[in-house]
N, C-alpha and C positions, 0 to 999 in steps of 0.2 A: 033638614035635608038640603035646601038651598043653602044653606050658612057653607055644610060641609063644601055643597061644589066650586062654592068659592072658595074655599081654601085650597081644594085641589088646581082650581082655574092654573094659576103661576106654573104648575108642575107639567100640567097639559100643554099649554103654550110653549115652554121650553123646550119640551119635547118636538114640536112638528115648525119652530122656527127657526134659523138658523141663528148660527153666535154670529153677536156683534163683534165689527173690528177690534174691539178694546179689549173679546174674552180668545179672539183668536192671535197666535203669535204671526210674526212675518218668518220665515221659511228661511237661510242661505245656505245652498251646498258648496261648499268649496271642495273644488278638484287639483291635484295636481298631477304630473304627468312623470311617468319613469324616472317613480322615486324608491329606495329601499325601506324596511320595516324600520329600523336604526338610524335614520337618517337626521329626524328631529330633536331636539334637546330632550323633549320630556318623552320620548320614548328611547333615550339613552344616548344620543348622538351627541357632537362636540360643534355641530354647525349652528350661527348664532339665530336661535328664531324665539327670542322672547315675545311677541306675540302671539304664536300658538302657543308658547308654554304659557302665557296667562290664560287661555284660552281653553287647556288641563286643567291648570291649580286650580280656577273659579266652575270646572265641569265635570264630563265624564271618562275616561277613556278605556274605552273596548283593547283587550287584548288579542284578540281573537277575530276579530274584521275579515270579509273575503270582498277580493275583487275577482274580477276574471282572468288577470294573468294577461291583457292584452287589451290597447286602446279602444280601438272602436265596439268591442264587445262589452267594454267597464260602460262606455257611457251610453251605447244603447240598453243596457241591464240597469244601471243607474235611473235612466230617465223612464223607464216604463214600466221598471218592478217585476221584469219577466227574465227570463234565462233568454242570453242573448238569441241564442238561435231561434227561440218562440219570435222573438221582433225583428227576426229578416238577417240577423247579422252576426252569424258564427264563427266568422272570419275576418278579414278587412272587408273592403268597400268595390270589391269587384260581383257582378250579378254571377253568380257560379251554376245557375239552372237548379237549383234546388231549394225551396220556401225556406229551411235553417242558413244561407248562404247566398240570398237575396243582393245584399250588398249596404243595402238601407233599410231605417225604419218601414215596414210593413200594411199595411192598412186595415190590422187586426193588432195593432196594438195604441195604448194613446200615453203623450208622454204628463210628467208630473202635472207642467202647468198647462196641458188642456184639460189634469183631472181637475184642480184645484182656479180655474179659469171662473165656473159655472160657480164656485161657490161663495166668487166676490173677488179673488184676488187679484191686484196688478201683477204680471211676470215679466221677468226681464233677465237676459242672457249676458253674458259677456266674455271670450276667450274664443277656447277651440272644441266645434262642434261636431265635425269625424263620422257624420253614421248619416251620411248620401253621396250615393254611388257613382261612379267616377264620371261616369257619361254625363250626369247633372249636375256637374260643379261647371259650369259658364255662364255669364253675367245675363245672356237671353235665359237662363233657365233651363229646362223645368225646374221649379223651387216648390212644389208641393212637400218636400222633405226638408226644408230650411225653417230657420226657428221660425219664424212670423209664422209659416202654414203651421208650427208643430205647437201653436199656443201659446208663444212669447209677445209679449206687447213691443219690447225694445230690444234688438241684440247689436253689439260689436263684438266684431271677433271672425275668426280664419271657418270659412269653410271644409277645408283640409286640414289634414294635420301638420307634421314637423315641418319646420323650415326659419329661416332666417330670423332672428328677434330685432335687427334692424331694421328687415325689409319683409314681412312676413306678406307670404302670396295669397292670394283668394280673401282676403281682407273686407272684409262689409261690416254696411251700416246697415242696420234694418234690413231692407231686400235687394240694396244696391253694393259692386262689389267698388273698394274706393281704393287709394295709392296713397300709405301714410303723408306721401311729402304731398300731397296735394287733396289734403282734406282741408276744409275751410273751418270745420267745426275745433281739430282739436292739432295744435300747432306746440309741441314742445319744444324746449331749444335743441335735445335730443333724444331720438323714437327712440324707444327701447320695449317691447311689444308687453313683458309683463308689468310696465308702468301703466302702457295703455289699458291693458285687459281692468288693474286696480282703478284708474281714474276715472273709466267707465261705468266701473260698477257703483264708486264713489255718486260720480251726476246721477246716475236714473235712482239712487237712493234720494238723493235730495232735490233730485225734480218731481221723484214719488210726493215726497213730503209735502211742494209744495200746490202740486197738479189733484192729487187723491190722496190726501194724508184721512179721510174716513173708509180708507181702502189696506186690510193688508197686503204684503205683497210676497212674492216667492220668487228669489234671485239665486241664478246657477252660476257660479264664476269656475269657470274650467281654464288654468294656468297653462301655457306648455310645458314653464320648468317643470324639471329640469331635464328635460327632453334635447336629446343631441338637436342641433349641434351645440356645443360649449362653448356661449357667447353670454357674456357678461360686461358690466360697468368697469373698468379699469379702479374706478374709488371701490368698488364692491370686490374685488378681489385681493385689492391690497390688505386687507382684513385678514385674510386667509395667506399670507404670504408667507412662508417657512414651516406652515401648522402639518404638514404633509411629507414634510423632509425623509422622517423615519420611516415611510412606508404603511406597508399594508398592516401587519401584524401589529403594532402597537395601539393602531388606531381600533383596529377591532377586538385584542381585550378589552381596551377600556370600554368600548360600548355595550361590551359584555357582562364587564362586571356591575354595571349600570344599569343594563337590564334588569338581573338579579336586585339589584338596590333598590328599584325602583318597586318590582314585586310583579313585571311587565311578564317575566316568563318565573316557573319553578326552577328550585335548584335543582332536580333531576334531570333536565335540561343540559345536555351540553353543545359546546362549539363547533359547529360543521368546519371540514376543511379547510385550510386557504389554500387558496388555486394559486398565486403569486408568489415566488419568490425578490424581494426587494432586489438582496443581494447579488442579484443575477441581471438587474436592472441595468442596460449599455448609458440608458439617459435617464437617469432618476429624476435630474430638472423638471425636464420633458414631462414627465410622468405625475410628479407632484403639482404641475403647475394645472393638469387636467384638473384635479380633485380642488384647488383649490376656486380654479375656475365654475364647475359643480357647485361646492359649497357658495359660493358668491350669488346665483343666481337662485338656491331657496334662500339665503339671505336676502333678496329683493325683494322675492315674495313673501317672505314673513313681514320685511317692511310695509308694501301695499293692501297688506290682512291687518296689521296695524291700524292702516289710515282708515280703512272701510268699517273696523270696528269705534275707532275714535269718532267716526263720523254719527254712526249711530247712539253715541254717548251722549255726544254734541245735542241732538235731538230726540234725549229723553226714551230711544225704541229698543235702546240695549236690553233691557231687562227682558221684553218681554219677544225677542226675537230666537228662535232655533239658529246654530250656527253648528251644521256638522262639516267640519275639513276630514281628508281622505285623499289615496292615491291608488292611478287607476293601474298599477301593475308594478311587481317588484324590479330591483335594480337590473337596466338594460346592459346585456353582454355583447352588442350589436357593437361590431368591430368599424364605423365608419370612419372614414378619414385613416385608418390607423394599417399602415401596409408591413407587413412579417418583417422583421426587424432582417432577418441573415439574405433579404431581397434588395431592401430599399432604403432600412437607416443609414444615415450620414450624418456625420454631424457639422451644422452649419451655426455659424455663430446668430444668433436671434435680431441683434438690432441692424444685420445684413440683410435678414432673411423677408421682416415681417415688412409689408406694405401698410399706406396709407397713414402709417404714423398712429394707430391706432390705440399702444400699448408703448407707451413713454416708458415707462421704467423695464431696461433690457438688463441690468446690471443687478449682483447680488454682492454685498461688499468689496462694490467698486471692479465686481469681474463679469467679463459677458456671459450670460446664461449659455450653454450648451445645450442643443435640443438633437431632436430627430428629425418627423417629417417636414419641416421647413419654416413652419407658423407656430409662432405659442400660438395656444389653443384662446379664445375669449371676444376675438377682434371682426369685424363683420364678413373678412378676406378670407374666415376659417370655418372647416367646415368639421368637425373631429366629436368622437364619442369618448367618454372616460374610458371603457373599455371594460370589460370581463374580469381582471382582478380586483378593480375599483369600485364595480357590481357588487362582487360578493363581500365586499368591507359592508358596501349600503346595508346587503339582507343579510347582516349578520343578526340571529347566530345561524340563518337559518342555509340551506344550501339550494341551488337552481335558481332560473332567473324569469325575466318576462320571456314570456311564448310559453313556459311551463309551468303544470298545475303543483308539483312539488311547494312546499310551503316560503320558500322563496320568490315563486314567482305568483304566488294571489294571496300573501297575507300583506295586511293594510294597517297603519293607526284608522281608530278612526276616534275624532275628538267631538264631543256633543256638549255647547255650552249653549242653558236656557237658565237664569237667573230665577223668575219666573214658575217655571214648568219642572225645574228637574230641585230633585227632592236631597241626590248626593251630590257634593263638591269634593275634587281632589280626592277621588276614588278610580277604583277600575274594575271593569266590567268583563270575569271572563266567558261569561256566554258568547257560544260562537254566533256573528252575528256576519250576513251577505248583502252585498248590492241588492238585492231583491227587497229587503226590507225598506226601502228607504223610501219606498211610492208607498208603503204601506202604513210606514211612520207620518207620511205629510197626509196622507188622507185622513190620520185620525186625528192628530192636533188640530186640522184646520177643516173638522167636521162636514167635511166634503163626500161624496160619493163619488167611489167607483164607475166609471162608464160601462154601460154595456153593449154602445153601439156607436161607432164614428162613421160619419158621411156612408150612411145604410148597411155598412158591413157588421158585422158582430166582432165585441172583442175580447181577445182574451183573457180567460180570468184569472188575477194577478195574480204572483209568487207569493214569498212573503210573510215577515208577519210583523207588526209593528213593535218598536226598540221601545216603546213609551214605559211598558212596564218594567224593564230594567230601571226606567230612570230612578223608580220609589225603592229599585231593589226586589223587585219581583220576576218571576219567573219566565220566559216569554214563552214557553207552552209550543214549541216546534213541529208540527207536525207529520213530517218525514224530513228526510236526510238532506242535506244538503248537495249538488252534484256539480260538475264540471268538464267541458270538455273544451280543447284550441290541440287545432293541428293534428289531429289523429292522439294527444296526451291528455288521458282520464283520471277522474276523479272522485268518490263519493265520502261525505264524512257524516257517521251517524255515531251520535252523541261523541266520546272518546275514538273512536276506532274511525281508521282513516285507509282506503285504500287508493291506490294511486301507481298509476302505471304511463312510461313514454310511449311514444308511437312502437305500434309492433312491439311492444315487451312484457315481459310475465307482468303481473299486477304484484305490486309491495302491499304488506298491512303494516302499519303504523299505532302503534297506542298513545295518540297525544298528550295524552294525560301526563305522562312520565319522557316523552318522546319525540316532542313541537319540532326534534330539526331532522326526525328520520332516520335516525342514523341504523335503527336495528331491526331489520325488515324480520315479521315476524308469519310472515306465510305459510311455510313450511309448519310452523308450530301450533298454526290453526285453519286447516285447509277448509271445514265447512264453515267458518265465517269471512273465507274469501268468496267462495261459493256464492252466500246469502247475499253478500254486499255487491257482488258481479253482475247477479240476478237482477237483484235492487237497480244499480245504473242503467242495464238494457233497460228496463223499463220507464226510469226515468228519463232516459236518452230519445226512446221511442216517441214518449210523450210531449216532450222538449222541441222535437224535429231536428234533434241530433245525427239521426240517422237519415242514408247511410254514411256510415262513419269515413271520412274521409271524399265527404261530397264537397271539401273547401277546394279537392283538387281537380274536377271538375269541369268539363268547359262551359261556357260563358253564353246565358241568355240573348248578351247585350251585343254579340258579336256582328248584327245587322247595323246597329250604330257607328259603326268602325267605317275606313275606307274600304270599300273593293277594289282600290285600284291593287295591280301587280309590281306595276315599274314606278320610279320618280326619278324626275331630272334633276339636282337640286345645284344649289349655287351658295356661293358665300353668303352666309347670314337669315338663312332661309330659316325657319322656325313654325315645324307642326304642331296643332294640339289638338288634343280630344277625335273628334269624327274623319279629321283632317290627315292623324298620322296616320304613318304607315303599323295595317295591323300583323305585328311581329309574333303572335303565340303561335308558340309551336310552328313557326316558319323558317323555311333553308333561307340563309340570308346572303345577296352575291352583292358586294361592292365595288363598286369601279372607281375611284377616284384619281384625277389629273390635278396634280398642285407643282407648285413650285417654292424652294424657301435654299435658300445659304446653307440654313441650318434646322431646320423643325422642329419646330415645339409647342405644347399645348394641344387642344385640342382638335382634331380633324372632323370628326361627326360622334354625336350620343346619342341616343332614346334611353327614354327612363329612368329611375333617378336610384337611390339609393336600395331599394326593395328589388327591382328588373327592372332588366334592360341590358344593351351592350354599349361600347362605346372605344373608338380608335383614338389614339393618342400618343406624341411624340412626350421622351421626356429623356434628358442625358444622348441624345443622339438614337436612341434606340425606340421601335414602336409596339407599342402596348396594345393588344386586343383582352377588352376585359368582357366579362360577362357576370350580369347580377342575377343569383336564384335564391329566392328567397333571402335577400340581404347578406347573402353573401355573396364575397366578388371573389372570381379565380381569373386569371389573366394567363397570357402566352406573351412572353417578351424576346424582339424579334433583333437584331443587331445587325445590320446591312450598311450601305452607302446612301441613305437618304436624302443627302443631302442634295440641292439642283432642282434640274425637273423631271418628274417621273408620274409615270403611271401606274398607281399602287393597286393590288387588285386582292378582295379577302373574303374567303366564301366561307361560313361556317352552315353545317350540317345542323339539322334535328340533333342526328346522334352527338354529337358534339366535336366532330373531327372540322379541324379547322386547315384553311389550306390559304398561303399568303404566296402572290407575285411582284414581283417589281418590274417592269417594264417586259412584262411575257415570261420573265426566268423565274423559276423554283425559289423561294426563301427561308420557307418555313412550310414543315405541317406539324402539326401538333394534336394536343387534344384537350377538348373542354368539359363542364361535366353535361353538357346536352344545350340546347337551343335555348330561346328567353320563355322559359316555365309560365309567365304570365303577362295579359299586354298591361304594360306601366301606363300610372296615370298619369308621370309626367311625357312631356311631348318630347318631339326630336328638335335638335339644332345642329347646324353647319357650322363650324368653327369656333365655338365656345359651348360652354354648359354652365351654365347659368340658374338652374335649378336643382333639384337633389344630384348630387353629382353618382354617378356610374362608378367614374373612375376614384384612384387615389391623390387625383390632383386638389388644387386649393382654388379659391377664386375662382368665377368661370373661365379661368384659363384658356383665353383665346390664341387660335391659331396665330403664330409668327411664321408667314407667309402668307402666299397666293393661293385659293384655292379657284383652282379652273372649273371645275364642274364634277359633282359627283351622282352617278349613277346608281341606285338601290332595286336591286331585284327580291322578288320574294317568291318562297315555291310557296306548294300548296300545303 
């Protein structure tokens, strides 16, 4: 009897101890940021990233990945294993008055590494973390929502999302916010933000190793690229110089028929539209040098996935570490920097055009490039998006883009390499698989538990289901549909059959099976399995705290945080933020300004940056009121005697009629398509714009002139 229980003893033990560092793997997710399905080598693309493709051949690669079609929701779904709205964030980062539209993580959800924290692991952040709400991004705080409070041991990286890769804003270390050029710790000859994001993750790899190497660890590298704006290494783009010449169409069969090669999609499958015509193109230069720009900067980042994987080689953790890369929303059609060609293209010669000497080579055999908006696109003075046909090359074959749940704008690679742990090499995996799994997958490799209570509240119990049994080839047992919702655009996909509908519009059925890019809506042809699957969503929506649908639009919790003031007096150089500006939602806005200039140009006053806000500005003689709703910009362009001194005076309406003076006389009325829809998180400035820009200008394009004093009224 005894004999037996010792034999059993070992199996008992097993069971109620945890695995040692040596049987559990270390963890990395890698993010990137508005990228297309097509985009990498080995998922058919021609952009050069032979370290994911090593990172295929030696793993797994899922065909079928879902993100959520939009940043801050991929990486609060990423990091908790919940449907964003369950974790506060069904939207961006504004508090909308409603639990799914929070703005930030919630306090009924916990992220990966506060789940995997208790079970021994070091964590460590590094890049852009996007999911706390706007009012708590300043350097006093509140940081209850920043990685250190969300169960990170070390982060570097932006607070916010998009911006500069020179000069990237809200920048920290750990819990302090820092100014690349004035970090003591890490000093390169030049910032370039996704070198930093890589060399960071590099150190707390190898000060893991050398601080807690009987510790594993779980590291999240979340990249910007290739997230507007299109700023690149001049040596990194040169790679890519002429690769783009022929346009849209060439580049996307080939990624097509590669697809097919590869076995990424079935031949039933065919090619969604192209939205572009080349031919039609006034600056093809212009236009090729986006994409090549684009391509250069995942080319950076496949270099710094390189380093971090080299590094782990170096020190023997390759084998036995999980490395899943993925991107959080398909290719961006978000037009910034890029002004309607029959308004504002001209064409200017490039090495006139471009400041700071940023982009040496202006010349293509021996002749000066030709462009549009005024900047090649790559240099730190520019602020420009690929654009919308440059998108749909990314999501080929598929059609629609980020902010939509269409399979263009939430299908993902997603690449899983464990030397170790996964049983297939250089295979792929068509089981549909979601961000929700992936708190599910690290809880089970690194034999951790689930929480079921953080700082006394209860929490949610997770989505999900763990990708582990793909890796031998088995089945992962799903058990309901998968769903989706951004912006009022839905989605449910249960096994094959996919429903999906835009804001306000009938719902499409989809049979993926035979069907991945949509093209042949089959509702009509089977109205009680749009029915089932419509049912099915309300419910899952209900559950989710989706509803009510269209609570992202909303007003705002947070609106006590804001100023009360009505009026501001303001002056050259004056610069509001956060609690400080003036709160513009949904406000009559009256301006007064006294300036003086020869000649006017640049900027006069902005709030808000590329998402909302408005902003005055001179440019060719003429002044521009623009207005941002939801990232889009519509402007009124005014044509007067501005030149001198004057009193400019410009009242825009709620509804959107706008009315401009010049010194008491009529100039302009016009119309806009209604007030600032939402208050921006970036602040206002006097005579330059210097953050997300509003407008279609480049650089913070400061005012050339005086400005005497400018007046801001607000109704109610």
């Amino acid at each position: 009897m005894w004999s037996r229980l010792l034999c059993c003893l070992p199996i008992f033990l097993a069971c109620i101890m945890p695995l040692s560092a040596a049987d559990r793997p270390n963890v990395i997710v890698i993010l990137s940021d508005d990228m297309g399905y097509s985009d990498l080598g080995c998922y058919g693309g021609e952009i050069n990233t032979p370290n994911l493709n090593g990172l295929a051949a030696n793993g797994l690669r899922f065909s079928q990945f879902y993100n959520t079609g939009r940043c801050c929701p991929t990486r609060a779904c990423l990091l908790t294993g919940l449907y964003p709205h369950q974790a506060g964030v069904g939207h961006m980062t504004e508090d909308r008055g409603h639990p799914g539209y929070s703005g930030g993580l919630n306090e009924h959800c916990v992220t990966i590494a506060e789940a995997l924290r208790p079970a021994g692991y070091a964590t460590y952040a590094t890049g852009k973390w996007h999911v706390v709400r706007n009012d708590q991004v300043k350097p006093e705080g509140p940081k209850h929502n920043w990685p250190l409070q969300r169960g990170f041991d070390r982060f570097y990286g932006t607070i916010t999302g998009a911006g500069s890769f020179y000069d990237p804003g809200t920048l920290t270390r750990d819990n302090t916010m820092i100014s690349p050029f004035a970090d003591p710790e890490y000093k390169p000859e030049t910032y370039y933000y996704t070198h930093a994001i890589s060399d960071h993750a590099i150190r707390f790899v190898m000060e893991h190793r050398q601080q807690q190497a009987d510790k594993p660890f779980f590291l999240y590298v979340a990249y910007t690229a290739a997230h507007w704006p299109m700023h690149a290494l001049e040596a990194d783009v040169a790679r890519y110089r002429g690769k783009y010449d022929a346009g849209y169409e060439p580049i996307r069969k080939r990624r097509f028929e590669r697809l097919r090669e590869l076995g990424l999609i079935p031949p039933t499958v065919e090619l969604s539209p192209q939205t572009g015509d080349w031919s039609r193109q006034e600056y093809p230069e212009w236009e090729a040098r986006c994409m090549e720009v684009y391509a250069a900067m995942i080319d950076a980042m496949d270099q710094g996935i390189g380093r971090i994987v080299q590094t782990l080689r170096e020190q023997g953790q390759l084998d036995n570490t999980l490395i899943f890369f993925l991107q959080d929303n398909g290719g961006c059609q978000e037009t910034v920097g890029r002004k309607a060609r029959e308004e504002t293209m001209h064409p200017v010669i490039a090495a006139d055009a471009v400041r700071l000497d940023v982009i040496p080579a202006q010349t293509r055999d021996g002749r000066p490039v030709v462009m549009g908006p005024g900047h090649l696109p790559g240099g730190p003075d520019t602020y420009i998006a690929y654009g919308p046909d440059w998108a749909n090359t990314s999501n080929t074959p598929f059609r629609e883009y980020k902010h939509f749940v269409h399979e263009g704008g939430i299908s993902t690679p997603l690449i899983a390499h464990w030397p170790q742990g996964l049983k297939r090499t250089n295979e792929i995996e068509h089981q549909p698989g979601h961000l929700i799994d992936l708190m599910a997958t690290c809880i089970d490799v690194a034999g951790a538990k689930y929480p079921t209570e953080r700082n006394g509240q209860p929490v949610t119990p997770r989505e999900g289901v763990s990708l582990r049994p793909a890796f031998a080839g088995k089945s992962l047992d799903r058990p309901q549909p998968l769903f989706w919702e951004h912006e009022g655009n839905q989605a449910i996909r249960d096994g094959q059959w996919k429903l999906v509908a835009k804001e306000n519009r009938p719902w499409e059925l989809y049979d993926l099976a035979t069907d991945r890019s949509e093209l042949h809506d089959l509702a009509d042809a089977h109205p009680g399995r749009v029915q089932q699957m419509s049912a099915r969503w309300n419910e899952l929506a209900a559950r989710a705290s989706v509803l009510p649908l269209g609570g992202w639009r909303t007003g705002s919790k947070t609106r006590a945080a804001r100023s009360p003031r009505k009026s501001f007096e303001l002056k050259a150089g004056d610069a509001l933020k956060g609690a400080d500006a003036p709160d513009i939602e949904n406000r009559r806005l009256e301006i007064v300004a006294r300036y003086s200039a020869e000649r006017p140009a640049g900027v006069l006053l902005a709030q808000g940056g590329s998402a909302h806000g408005y902003a005055l500005w001179f440019d060719d003689g003429k002044l521009h009121v623009g207005l941002r709703r939801g990232n889009r910009l519509s402007e009124q362009v005014i044509a007067a005697e501005f030149g001198g001194e004057h009193t400019l005076s410009v009242v825009l309406e709620t509804s959107g009629k706008l009315s401009v003076t010049l010194d008491g006389q009529p100039c302009k009325t016009g119309k806009l398509p209604g007030g600032v829809l939402s208050q921006p998180a970036d602040g206002l400035q006097v005579g330059r714009d210097s953050g997300g820009r509003v407008g279609e200008y480049t650089g913070p394009s400061p005012f050339a002139g005086k400005i005497e004093s400018i007046q801001l009224k607000l109704g109610e």
